[in-house]
SETORSE-558804 format. One line per 3 residues: their letters; for each residue x, y, z negated of C-alpha. Coordinates in pm, 1 decimal, padded with zeros to 6 digits, always signed. Layout:
! residues N
a = X,Y,Z | ... .
! end
This chain:
! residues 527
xxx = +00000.0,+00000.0,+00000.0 | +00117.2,+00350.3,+00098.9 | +00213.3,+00568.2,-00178.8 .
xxx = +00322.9,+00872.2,+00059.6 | +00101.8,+01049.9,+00278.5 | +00091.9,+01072.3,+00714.0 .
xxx = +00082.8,+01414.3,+00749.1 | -00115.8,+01446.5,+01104.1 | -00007.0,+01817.6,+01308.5 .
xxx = -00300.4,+01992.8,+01416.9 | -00138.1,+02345.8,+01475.0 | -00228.5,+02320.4,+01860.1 .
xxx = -00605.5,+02251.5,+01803.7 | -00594.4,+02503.4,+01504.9 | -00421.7,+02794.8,+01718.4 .
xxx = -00658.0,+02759.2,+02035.6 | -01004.1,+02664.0,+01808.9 | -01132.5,+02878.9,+02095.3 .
xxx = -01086.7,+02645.9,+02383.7 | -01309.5,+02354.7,+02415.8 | -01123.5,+02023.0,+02361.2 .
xxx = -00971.6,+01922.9,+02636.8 | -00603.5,+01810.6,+02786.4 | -00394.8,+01787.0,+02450.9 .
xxx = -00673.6,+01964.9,+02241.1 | -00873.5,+01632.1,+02277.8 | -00565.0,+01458.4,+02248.4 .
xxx = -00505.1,+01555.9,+01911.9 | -00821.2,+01490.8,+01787.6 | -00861.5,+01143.8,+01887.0 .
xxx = -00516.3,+01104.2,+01721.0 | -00622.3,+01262.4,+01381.1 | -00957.7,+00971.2,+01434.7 .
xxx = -00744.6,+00701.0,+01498.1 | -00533.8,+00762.7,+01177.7 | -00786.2,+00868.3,+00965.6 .
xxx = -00967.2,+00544.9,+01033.3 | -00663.4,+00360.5,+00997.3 | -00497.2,+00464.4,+00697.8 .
xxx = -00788.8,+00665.1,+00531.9 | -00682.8,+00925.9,+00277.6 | -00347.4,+00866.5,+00315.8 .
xxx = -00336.8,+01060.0,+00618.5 | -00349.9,+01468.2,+00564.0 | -00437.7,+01710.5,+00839.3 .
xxx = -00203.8,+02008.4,+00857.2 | -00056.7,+02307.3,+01073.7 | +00244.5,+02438.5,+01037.1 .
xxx = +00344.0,+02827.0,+00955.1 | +00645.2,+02948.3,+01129.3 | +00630.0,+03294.0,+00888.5 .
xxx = +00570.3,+03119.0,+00572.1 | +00842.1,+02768.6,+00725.0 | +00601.1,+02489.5,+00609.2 .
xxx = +00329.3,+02287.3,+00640.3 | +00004.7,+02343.1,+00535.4 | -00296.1,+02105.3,+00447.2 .
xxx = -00637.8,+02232.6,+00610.9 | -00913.8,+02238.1,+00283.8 | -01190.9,+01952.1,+00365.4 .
xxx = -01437.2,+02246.0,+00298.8 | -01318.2,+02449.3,+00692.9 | -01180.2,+02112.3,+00824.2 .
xxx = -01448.0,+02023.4,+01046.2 | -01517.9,+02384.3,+01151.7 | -01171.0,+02461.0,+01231.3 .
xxx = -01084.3,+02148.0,+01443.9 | -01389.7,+01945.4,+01567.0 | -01653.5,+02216.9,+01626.7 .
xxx = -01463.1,+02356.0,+01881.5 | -01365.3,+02642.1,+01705.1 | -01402.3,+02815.8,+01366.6 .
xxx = -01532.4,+03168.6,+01535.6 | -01687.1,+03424.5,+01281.1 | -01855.0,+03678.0,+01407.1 .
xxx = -01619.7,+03881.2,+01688.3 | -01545.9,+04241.7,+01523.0 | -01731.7,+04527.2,+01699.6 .
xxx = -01559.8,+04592.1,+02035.5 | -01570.5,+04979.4,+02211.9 | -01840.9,+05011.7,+02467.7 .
xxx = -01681.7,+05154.8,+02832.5 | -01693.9,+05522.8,+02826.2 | -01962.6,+05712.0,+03004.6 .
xxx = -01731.8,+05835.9,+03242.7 | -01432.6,+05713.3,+03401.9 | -01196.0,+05969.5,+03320.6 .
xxx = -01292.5,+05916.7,+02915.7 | -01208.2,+05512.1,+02980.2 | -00827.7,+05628.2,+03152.6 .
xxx = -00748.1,+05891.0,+02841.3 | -00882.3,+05574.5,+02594.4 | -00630.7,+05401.3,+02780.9 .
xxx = -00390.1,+05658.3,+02740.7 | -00457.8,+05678.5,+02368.8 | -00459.7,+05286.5,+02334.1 .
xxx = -00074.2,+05288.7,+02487.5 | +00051.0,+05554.5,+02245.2 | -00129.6,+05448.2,+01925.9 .
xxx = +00015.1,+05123.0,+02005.7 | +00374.8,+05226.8,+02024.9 | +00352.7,+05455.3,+01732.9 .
xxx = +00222.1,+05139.3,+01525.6 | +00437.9,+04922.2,+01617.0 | +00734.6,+05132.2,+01523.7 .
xxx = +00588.4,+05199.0,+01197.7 | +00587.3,+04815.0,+01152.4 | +00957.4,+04791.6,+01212.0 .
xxx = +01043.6,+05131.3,+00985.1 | +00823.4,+04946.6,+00703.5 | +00995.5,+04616.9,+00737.2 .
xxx = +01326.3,+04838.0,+00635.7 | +01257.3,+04861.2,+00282.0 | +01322.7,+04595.3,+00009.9 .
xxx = +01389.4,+04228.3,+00090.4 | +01333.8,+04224.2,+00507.2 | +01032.1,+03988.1,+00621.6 .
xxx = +01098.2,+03688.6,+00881.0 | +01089.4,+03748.2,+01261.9 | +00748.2,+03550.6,+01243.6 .
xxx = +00600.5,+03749.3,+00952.8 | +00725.8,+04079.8,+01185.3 | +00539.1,+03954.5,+01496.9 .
xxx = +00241.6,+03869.6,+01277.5 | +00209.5,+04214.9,+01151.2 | +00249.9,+04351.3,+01542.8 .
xxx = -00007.9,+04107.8,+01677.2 | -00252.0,+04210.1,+01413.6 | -00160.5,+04646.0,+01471.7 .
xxx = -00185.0,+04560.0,+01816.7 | -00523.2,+04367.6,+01818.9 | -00657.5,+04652.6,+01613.7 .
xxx = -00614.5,+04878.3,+01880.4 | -00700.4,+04640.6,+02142.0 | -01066.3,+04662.4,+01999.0 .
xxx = -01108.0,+05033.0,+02078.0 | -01115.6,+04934.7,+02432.5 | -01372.0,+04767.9,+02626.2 .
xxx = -01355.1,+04482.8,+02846.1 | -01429.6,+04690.8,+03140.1 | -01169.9,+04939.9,+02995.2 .
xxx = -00914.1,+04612.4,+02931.5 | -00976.1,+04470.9,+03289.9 | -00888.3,+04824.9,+03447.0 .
xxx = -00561.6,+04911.0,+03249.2 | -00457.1,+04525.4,+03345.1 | -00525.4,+04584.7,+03716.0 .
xxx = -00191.0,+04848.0,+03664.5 | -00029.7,+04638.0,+03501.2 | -00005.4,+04378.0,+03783.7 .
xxx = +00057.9,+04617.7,+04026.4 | +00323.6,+04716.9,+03827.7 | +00429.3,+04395.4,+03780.7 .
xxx = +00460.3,+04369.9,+04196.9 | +00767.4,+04589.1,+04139.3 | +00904.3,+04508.2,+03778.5 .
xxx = +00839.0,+04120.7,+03744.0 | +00991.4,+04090.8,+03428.4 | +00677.6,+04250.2,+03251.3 .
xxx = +00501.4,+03939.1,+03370.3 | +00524.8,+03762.1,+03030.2 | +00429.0,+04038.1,+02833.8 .
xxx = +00120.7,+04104.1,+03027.6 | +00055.2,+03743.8,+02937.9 | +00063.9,+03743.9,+02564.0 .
xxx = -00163.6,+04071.1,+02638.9 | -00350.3,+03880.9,+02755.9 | -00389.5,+03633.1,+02503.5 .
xxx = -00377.3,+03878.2,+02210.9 | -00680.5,+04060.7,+02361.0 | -00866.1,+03724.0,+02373.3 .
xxx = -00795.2,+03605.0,+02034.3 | -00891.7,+03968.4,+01949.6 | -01263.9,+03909.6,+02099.2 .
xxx = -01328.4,+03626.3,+01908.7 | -01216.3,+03781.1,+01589.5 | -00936.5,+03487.0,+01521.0 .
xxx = -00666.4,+03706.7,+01378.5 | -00587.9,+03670.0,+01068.4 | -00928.7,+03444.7,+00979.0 .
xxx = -00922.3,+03169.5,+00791.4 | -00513.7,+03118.2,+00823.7 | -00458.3,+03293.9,+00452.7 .
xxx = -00707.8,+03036.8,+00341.6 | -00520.4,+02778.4,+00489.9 | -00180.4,+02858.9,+00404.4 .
xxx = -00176.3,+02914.6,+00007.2 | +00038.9,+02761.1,-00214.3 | -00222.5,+02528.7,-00337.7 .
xxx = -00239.9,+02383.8,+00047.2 | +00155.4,+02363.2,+00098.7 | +00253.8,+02009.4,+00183.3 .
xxx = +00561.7,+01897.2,-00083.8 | +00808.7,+01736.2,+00135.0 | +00900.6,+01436.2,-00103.8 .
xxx = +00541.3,+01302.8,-00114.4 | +00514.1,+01236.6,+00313.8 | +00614.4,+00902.3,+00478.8 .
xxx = +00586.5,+01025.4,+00837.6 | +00463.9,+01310.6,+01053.3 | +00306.7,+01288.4,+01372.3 .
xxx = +00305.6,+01544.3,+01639.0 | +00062.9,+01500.5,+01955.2 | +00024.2,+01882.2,+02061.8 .
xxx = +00231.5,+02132.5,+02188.9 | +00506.2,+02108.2,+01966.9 | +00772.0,+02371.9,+02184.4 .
xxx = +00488.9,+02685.1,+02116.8 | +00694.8,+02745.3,+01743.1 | +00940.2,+02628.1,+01519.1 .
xxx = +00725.2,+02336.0,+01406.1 | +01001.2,+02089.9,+01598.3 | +01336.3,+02186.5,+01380.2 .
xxx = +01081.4,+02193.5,+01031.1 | +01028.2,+01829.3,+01097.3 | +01415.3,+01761.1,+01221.1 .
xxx = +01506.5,+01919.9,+00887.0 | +01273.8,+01752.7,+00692.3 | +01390.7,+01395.4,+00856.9 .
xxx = +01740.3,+01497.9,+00748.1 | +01670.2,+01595.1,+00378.1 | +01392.5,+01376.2,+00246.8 .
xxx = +01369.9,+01088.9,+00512.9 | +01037.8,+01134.8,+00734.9 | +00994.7,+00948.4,+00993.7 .
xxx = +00857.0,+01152.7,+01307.7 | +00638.8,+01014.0,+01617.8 | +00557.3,+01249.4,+01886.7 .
xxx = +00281.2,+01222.3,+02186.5 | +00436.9,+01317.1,+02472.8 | +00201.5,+01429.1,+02760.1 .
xxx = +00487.0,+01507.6,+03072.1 | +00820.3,+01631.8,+03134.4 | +00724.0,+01883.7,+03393.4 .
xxx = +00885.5,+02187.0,+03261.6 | +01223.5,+02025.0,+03313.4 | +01187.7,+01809.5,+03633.2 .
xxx = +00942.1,+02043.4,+03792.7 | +01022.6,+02354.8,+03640.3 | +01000.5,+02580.8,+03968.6 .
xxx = +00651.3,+02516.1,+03949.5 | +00554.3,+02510.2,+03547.7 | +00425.3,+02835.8,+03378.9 .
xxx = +00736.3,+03062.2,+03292.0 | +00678.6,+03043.7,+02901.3 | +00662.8,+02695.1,+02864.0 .
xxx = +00981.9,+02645.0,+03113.3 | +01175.5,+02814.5,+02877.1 | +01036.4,+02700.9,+02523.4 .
xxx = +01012.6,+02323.5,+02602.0 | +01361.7,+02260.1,+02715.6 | +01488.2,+02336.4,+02321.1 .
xxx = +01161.9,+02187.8,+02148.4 | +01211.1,+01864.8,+02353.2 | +01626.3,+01846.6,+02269.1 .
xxx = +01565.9,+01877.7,+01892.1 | +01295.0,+01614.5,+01936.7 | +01515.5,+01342.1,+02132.7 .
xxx = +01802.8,+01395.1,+01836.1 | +01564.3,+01311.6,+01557.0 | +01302.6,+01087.4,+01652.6 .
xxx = +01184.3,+00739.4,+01544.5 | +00875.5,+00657.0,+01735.6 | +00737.9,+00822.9,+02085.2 .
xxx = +00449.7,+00727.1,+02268.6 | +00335.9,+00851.5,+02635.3 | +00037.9,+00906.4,+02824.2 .
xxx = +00193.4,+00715.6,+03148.0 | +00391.7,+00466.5,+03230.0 | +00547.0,+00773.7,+03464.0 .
xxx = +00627.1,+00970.3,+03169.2 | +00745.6,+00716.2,+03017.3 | +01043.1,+00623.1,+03253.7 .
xxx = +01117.9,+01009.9,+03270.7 | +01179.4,+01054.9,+02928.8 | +01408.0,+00763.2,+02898.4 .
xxx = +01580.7,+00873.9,+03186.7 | +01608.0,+01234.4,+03058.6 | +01740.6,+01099.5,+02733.7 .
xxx = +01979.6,+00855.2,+02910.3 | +02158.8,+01115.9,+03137.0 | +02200.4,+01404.0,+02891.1 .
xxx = +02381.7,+01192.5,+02691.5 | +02127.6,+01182.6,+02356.5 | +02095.3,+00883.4,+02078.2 .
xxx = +01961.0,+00598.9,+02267.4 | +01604.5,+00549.8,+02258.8 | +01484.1,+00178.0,+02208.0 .
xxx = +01264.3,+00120.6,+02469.2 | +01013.3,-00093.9,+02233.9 | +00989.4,+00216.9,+02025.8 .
xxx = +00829.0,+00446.1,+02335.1 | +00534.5,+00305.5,+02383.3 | +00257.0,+00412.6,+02652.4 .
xxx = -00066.2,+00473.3,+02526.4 | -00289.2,+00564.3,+02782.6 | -00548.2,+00890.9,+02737.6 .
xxx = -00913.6,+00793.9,+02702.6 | -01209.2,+00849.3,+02965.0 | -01562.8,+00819.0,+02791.3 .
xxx = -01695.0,+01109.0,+02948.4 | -02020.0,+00956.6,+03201.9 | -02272.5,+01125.1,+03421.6 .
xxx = -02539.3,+01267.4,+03205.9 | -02895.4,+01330.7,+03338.1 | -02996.1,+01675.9,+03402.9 .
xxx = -03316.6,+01782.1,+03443.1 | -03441.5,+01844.3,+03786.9 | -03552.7,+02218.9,+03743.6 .
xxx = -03174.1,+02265.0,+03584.0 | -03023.2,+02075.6,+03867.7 | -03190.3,+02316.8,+04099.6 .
xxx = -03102.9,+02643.5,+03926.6 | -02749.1,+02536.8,+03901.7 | -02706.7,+02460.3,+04284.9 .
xxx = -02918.1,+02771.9,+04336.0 | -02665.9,+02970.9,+04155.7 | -02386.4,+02842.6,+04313.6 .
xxx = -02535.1,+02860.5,+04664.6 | -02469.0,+02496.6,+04703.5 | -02604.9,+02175.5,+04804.9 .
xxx = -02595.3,+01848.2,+04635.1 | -02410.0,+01616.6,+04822.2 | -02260.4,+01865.1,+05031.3 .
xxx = -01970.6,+01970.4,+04896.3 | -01604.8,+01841.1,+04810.2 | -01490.5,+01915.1,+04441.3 .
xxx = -01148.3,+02007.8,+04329.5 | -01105.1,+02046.4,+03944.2 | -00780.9,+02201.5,+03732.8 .
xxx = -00604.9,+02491.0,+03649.4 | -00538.4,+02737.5,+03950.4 | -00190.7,+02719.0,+03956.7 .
xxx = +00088.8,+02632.5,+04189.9 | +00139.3,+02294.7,+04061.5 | -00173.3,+02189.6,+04168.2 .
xxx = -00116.1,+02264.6,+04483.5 | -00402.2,+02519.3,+04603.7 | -00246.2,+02627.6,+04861.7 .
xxx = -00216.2,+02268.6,+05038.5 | -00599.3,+02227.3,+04992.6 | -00633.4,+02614.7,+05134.1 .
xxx = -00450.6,+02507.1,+05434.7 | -00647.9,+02152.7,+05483.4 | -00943.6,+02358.0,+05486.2 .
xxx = -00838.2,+02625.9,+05720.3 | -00710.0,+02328.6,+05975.1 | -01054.5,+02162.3,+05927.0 .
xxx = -01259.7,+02448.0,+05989.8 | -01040.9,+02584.2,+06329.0 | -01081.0,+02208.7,+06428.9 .
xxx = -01490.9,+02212.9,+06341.6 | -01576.7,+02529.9,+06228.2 | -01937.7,+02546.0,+06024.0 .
xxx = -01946.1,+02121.4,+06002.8 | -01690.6,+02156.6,+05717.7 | -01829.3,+02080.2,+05379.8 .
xxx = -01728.9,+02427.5,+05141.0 | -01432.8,+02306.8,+04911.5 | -01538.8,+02444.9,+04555.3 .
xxx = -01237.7,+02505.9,+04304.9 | -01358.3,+02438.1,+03950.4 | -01059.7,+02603.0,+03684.0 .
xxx = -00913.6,+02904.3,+03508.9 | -00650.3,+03122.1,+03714.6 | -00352.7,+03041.0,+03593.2 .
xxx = +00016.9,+03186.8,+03630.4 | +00126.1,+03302.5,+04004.8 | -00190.1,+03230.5,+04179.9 .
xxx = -00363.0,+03578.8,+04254.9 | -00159.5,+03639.2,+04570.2 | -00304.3,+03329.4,+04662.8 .
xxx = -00660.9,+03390.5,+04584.5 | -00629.1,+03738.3,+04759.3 | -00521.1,+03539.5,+05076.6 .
xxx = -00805.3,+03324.5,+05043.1 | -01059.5,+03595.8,+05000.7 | -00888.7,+03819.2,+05275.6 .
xxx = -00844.5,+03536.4,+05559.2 | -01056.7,+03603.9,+05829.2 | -00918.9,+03223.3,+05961.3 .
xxx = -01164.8,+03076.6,+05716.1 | -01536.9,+03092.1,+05767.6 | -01723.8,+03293.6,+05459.1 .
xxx = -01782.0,+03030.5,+05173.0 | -01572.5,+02792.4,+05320.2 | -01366.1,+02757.4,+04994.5 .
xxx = -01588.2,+02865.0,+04681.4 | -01414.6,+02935.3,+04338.4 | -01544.3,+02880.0,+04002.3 .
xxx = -01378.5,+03020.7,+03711.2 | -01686.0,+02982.9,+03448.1 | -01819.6,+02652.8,+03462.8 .
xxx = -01871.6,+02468.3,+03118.2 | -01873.8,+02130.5,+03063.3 | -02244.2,+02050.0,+03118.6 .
xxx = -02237.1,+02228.6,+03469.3 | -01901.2,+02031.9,+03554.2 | -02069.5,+01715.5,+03538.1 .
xxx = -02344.2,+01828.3,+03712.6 | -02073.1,+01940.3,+04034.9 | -01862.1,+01595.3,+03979.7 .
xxx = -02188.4,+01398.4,+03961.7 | -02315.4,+01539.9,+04282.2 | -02054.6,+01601.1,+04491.7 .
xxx = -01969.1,+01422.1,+04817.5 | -01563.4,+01341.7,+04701.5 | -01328.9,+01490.5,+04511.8 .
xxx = -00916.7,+01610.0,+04628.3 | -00629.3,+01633.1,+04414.6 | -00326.2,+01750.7,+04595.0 .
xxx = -00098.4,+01827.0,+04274.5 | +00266.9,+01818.0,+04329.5 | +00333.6,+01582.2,+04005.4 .
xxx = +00182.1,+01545.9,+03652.7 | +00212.2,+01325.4,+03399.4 | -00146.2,+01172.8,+03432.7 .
xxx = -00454.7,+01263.5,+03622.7 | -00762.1,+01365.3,+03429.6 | -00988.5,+01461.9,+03730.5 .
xxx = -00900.0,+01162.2,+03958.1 | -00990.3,+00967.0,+03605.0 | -01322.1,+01190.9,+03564.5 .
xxx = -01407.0,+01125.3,+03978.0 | -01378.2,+00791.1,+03966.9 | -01580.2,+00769.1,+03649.8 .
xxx = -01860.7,+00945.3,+03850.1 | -01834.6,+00706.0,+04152.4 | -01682.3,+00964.8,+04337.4 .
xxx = -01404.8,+00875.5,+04628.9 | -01081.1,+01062.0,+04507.0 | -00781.8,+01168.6,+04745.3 .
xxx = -00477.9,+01267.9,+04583.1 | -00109.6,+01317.1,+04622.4 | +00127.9,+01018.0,+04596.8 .
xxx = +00265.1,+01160.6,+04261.4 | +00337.1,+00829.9,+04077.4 | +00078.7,+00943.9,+03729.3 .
xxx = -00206.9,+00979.3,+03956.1 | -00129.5,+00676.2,+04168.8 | -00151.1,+00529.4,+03813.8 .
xxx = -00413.5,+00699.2,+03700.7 | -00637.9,+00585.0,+03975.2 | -00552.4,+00226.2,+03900.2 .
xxx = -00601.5,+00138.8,+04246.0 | -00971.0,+00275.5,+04292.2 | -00815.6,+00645.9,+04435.4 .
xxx = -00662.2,+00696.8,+04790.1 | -00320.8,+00830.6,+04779.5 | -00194.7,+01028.4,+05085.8 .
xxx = +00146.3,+01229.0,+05070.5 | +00168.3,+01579.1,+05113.2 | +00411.4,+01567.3,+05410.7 .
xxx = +00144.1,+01338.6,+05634.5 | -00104.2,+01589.2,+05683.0 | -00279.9,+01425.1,+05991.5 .
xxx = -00377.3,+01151.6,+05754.8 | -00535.0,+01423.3,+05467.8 | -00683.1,+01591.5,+05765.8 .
xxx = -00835.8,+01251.2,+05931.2 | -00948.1,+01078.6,+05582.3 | -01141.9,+01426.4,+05472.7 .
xxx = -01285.4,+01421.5,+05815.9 | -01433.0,+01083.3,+05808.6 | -01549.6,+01088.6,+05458.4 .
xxx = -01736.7,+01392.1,+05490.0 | -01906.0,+01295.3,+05860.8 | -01842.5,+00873.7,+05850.4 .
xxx = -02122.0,+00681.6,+05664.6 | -01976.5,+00369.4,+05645.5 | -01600.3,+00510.6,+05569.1 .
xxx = -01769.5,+00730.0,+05286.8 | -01974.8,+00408.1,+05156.1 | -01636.8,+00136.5,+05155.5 .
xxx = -01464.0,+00511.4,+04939.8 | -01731.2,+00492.9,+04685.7 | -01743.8,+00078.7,+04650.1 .
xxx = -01349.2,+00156.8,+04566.9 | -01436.3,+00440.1,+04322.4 | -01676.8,+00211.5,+04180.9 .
xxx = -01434.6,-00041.8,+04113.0 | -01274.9,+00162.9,+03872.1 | -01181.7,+00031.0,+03471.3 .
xxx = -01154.3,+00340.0,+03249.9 | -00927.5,+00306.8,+02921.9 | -01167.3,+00457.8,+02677.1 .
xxx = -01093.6,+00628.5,+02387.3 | -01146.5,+00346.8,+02119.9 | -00905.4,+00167.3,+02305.1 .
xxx = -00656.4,+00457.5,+02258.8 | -00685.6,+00480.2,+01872.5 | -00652.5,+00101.8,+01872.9 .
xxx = -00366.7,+00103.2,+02073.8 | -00151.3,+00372.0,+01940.6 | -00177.8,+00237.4,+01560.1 .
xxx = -00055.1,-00063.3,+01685.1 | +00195.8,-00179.3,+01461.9 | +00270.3,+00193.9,+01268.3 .
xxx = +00250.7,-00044.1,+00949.4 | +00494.5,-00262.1,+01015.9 | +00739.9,-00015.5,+01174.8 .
xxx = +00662.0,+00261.8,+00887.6 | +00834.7,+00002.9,+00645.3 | +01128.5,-00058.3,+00864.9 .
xxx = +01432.0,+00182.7,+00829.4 | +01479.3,+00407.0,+01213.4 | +01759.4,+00209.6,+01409.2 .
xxx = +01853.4,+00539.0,+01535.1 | +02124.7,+00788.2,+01335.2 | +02052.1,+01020.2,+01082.1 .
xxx = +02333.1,+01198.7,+01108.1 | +02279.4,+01622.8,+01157.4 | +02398.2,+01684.9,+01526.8 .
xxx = +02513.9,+01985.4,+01649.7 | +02207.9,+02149.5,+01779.6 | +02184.6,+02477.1,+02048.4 .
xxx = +02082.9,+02744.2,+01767.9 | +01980.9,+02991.2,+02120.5 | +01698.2,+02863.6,+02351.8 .
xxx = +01866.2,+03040.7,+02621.2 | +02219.0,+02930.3,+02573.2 | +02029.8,+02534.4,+02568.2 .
xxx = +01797.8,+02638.9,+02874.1 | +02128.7,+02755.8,+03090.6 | +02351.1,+02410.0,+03005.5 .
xx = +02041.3,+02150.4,+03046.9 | +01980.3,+02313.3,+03395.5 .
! end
């Protein structure tokens, strides 16, 4: 019987309550079930605090609101309503830009007296000046002073992170999570003593803070033993093509992980061979292969029935037509390769003109792809409505598109799984995709993968499965052949055996390794 506690990290699902859980929010979750089931009250949900350099356990009184009902949102503070005149909404602006600069300032001159606060306490106090002021603008007012800023961008492209933490500031803002419930969270009655935990285990974005080298440490000075979900390794193999942020904060996060961990599992089979490659040839401890483990991600998620009169206000809305129209569902992004399924289209429709079923993109804009969109919108190559792009769909109206479309594409350059060819084949839907390896595998033999170099092929499939009965019929006997791994398998699988291994002593070294102190100086050597 245990007599030290699993501490499970839920600092991803904590710091974007906001979102609803998908990708690694749902990931986390189902890990936090499959423990708690497992080891019962010897497992402890917690985030960690980079200003306060611990862990924290989340009070059973907020638990559920904070992580499982998709966010713990109190009522948003009163935002500014747009001025009644444009010129008032530019000197608000004006206003917000000094007011902001003058409080920030006073931030740092205030940090100068007595014993000097952490970097992370510092950038708490900014975040919370800033959102302050943030609120005296409108959205309207936000949207317009952002326009600038990308246009500014266009000729100073270093401001493009800081536009994006704007960005994200001003939405955490809206929905009144700074500074919420975290004080409530992270008292000294809630701070996890290191010498009563076993083992921590991280399934989230563990390169967004310090939360990485806390657990290292703690492995070195009171013996933890740490198991960490790993979703992909695109930010170092396919970096050219990952958001900017995460290019440079994973590298680090990922090199203190690899020299002090005892247990990894992976959503692929893919990722799995990458990171033991990785590991191999940049000269880290050796992994033991029986110790990285794929578990693959659930797929529960099944057509629902909608109502006929909702059905019909949905399609009306959209301007679409059941059946007749191809789906294409993820981030907007360059590694998802919109601008190969742009160019399909545009081929298809100089080849057939108005007999082309509209393409609709279902997914938030991500990093880099407005100058895309703008060529989309501005292309007078491409028929009006030809490609159709949805940034606002929620979950119900998303399984309304998958279960009605005619197929789904996936073009991505490479990930380390495939959620929509999973959530298109678990509607019955035909799914062409890329011949990255984690969606091959993802498919599991019931998708059609095509590489991106044989374009006569993407062009001559899409052509027969939007106009060929029988071609379309033999697509959706494949799709239907289809064996999801559903989420009760995952919580089965990845406790598999954490007993027997927690007793064991790590085969790998505890020694303290000389670690890259600067991100940068790690970033530059590992490229």
């Amino acid at each position: 019987m245990r007599d030290k506690t699993i501490l499970i990290d839920l600092s991803t699902s904590y710091q974007f309550r906001h979102w609803r859980p998908m990708g690694i929010l749902r990931v986390e979750h189902e890990v936090w079930r499959a423990f708690a089931a497992h080891f019962g009250v010897g497992t402890v949900p917690v985030i960690y605090d980079e200003a306060r350099g611990g862990f924290y356990r989340i009070p059973q009184a907020i638990f559920e609101e904070v992580i499982f009902r998709n966010g713990f949102q109190p009522e948003a503070p009163a935002r500014a309503l747009t001025a009644p005149r444009r010129w008032r909404s530019w000197a608000r602006i004006g206003r917000f830009v000094w007011r902001v600069s003058r409080r920030l300032r006073a931030v740092g001159r205030d940090s100068g007296q007595g014993a000097r606060p952490s970097e992370a306490a510092l950038r708490a106090r900014r975040e919370s000046a800033a959102a302050e002021e943030l609120l005296r603008l409108s959205g309207d007012e936000y949207a317009q002073m952002r326009r600038w800023l990308v246009r500014l961008e266009r000729i100073a492209p270093p401001i493009a992170p800081r536009i994006r933490a704007l960005d994200a500031l001003n939405h955490r803002a809206h929905y009144g999570l700074i500074d919420t419930v975290h004080d409530e969270i992270c008292a000294d009655r809630n701070r996890i003593s290191p010498e009563e935990v076993s083992d921590y285990v991280s399934a989230g974005g563990f390169w967004g803070d310090a939360r990485y080298r806390a657990a290292y440490e703690m492995r070195q000075s009171h013996g933890w033993r740490l198991s960490y979900y790993i979703h992909d390794l695109i930010p170092i193999l396919w970096g050219h093509v990952a958001e900017p942020t995460t290019r440079k904060t994973f590298p680090p996060a990922l090199h203190w992980m690899l020299w002090g961990v005892d247990r990894i599992w992976t959503n692929s089979e893919v990722t799995r061979c990458d990171l033991l490659a990785h590991a191999a040839s940049c000269g880290y401890p050796e992994l033991n292969p029986t110790h990285v483990r794929v578990v693959a991600l659930g797929a529960d998620a099944l057509p629902r029935t909608t109502p006929a009169d909702n059905l019909a206000g949905i399609f009306a809305h959209r301007n679409l037509e059941p059946g007749r129209y191809v789906l294409m569902v993820g981030t907007q992004e360059p590694r998802k390769n919109h601008a190969f399924a742009y160019r399909l289209w545009r081929e298809l429709c100089a080849r057939h003109g108005g007999d082309v079923l509209p393409l609709v993109w279902v997914g938030q804009p991500g990093w880099s792809i407005d100058p895309l969109l703008a060529m989309v919108r501005a292309d007078p190559g491409l028929p009006h409505g030809a490609i159709r792009i949805l940034d606002d769909v929620d979950d119900a109206e998303l399984q309304v598109l998958y279960g009605n479309c005619r197929f789904t594409i996936y073009p991505s350059h490479y990930e380390g799984w495939g959620l929509p060819v999973v959530e298109s084949l678990l509607h019955g839907k035909p799914c062409l995709t890329s011949d990255a390896p984690a969606l091959i595998e993802a498919g599991g033999g019931a998708s059609e993968a095509i590489g991106l170099f044989e374009g006569e092929r993407w062009l001559a499939r899409t052509e027969a499965l939007m106009v060929d009965e029988a071609a379309y019929r033999a697509a959706c006997a494949q799709a239907e052949r289809f064996k999801p791994h559903r989420w009760a398998d995952f919580r089965v699988t990845l406790t598999e055996g954490f007993d027997v291994d927690s007793s064991e002593k790590s085969s790998r070294p505890a020694t303290s390794y000389a670690l890259a102190e600067d991100a940068t100086t790690y970033r530059e050597d590992a490229a």
